[in-house]
N, C-alpha and C positions, 0 to 999 in steps of 0.2 A: 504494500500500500504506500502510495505517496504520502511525502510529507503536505501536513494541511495546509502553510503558506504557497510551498510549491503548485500546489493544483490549477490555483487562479494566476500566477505566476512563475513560471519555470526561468531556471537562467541557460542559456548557454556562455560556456563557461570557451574564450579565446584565449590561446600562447602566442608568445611571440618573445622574439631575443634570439642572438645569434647562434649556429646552428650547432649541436652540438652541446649544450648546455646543460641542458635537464629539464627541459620543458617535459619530456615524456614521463620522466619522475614525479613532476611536480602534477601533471595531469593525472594519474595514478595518484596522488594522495588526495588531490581535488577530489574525485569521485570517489574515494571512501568517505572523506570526509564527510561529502555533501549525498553520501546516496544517490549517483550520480553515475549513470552511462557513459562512458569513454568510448570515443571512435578513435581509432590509432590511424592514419592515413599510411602510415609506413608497413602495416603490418597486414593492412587490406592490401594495398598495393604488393608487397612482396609476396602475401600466398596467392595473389589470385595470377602473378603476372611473374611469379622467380625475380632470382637478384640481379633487376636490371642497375645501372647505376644511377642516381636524380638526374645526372645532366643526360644521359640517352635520350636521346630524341624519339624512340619510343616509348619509353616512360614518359616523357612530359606529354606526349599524345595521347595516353590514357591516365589521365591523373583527371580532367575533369568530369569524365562519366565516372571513375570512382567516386568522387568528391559529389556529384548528385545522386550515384545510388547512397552513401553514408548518409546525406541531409534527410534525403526519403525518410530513412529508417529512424536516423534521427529526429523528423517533425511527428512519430508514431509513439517515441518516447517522449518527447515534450508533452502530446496531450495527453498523459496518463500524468501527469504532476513532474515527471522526475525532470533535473536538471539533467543537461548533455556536457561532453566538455569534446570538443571537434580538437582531437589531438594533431594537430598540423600547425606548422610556422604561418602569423599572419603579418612577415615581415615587411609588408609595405602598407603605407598609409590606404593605398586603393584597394587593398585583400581586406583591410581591416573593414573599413567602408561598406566593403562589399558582402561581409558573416556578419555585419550589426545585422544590417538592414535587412536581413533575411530572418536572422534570430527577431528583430523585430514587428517582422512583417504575421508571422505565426502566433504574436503575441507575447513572446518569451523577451527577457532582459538579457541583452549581451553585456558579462564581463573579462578584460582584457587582461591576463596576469603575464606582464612583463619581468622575463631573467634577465637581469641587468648588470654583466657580471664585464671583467676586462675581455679583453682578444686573446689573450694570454692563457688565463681560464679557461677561454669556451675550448682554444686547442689541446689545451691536457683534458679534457674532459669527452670530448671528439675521440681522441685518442683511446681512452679506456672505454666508453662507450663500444668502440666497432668491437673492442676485444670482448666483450660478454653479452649484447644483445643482440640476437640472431635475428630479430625483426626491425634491424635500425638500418639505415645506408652505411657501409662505412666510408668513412670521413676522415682526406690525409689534411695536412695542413696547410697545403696549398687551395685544397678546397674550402675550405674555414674562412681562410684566409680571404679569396676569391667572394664569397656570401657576404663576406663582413662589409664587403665594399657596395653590397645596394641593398647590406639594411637598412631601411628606415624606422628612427629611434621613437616611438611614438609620443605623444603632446595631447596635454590637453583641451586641443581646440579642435581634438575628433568628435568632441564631444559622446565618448560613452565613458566608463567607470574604468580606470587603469589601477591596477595592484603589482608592484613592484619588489620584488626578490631579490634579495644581492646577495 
């Protein structure tokens, strides 16, 4: 059974921060937390399509029909009360824009929790990552590297709710 605030308002819960960091961790504690559905975008995509690599240009070709069958299923959890938390980087201002506006087009509140950690960081963390999660991309530090340079740092004048992790 859903939580009783949840019912008339469910949140979807947004990551974002450089890649590599523990967004997927921190997603994972979100939804225990909150009694909350995690979609893992990395881990649809790797059973249903093997270990392509992100930047494959056939990966990026089926990353948006993944990303609307997950919403699907996700707006099926939403009306049942429960929060979702759309496990995927929403590292640019227009992605982020683009999962409010959705989250709140079904009625749900989107919140954005920012890993705001150095570059330094995300790459030791990139690094032990690919060594133990068999459902993550792995990640050298050139690619870290590479991400770092069109993350966009989100601001308050996206206006939705930002929470920040360091």
């Amino acid at each position: 059974m859903g939580r009783p605030d949840a019912v008339s308002h469910p949140t979807v819960h947004l990551l974002c921060g450089l890649v590599g960091v523990g967004k997927t961790t921190l997603a994972r504690q979100i939804a225990h937390e909150r009694d909350a559905v995690r979609f893992s975008l990395d881990a649809w995509m790797l059973r249903l399509y093997g270990r392509l690599r992100y930047d494959d240009p056939v990966y990026v070709s089926r990353l948006d029909g993944c990303k609307a069958l997950i919403w699907d299923t996700a707006c099926q959890v939403l009306t049942t009360g429960h929060d979702v938390v759309l496990d995927w980087n929403q590292w640019s201002r227009e992605r982020r824009a683009e999962w409010a506006s959705a989250a709140m087009q079904v009625g749900a509140t989107p919140v954005l929790h920012f890993v705001d950690v150095s570059l330094d960081t995300a790459i030791a963390r990139a690094a032990s990552r690919s060594a133990s999660d068999p459902f993550s991309h792995d990640l050298d530090e050139a690619g870290v590297r590479h991400m770092a340079t069109i993350f966009e740092t989100p601001t308050d004048e996206e206006g939705i709710e930002i929470v920040v992790y360091s």
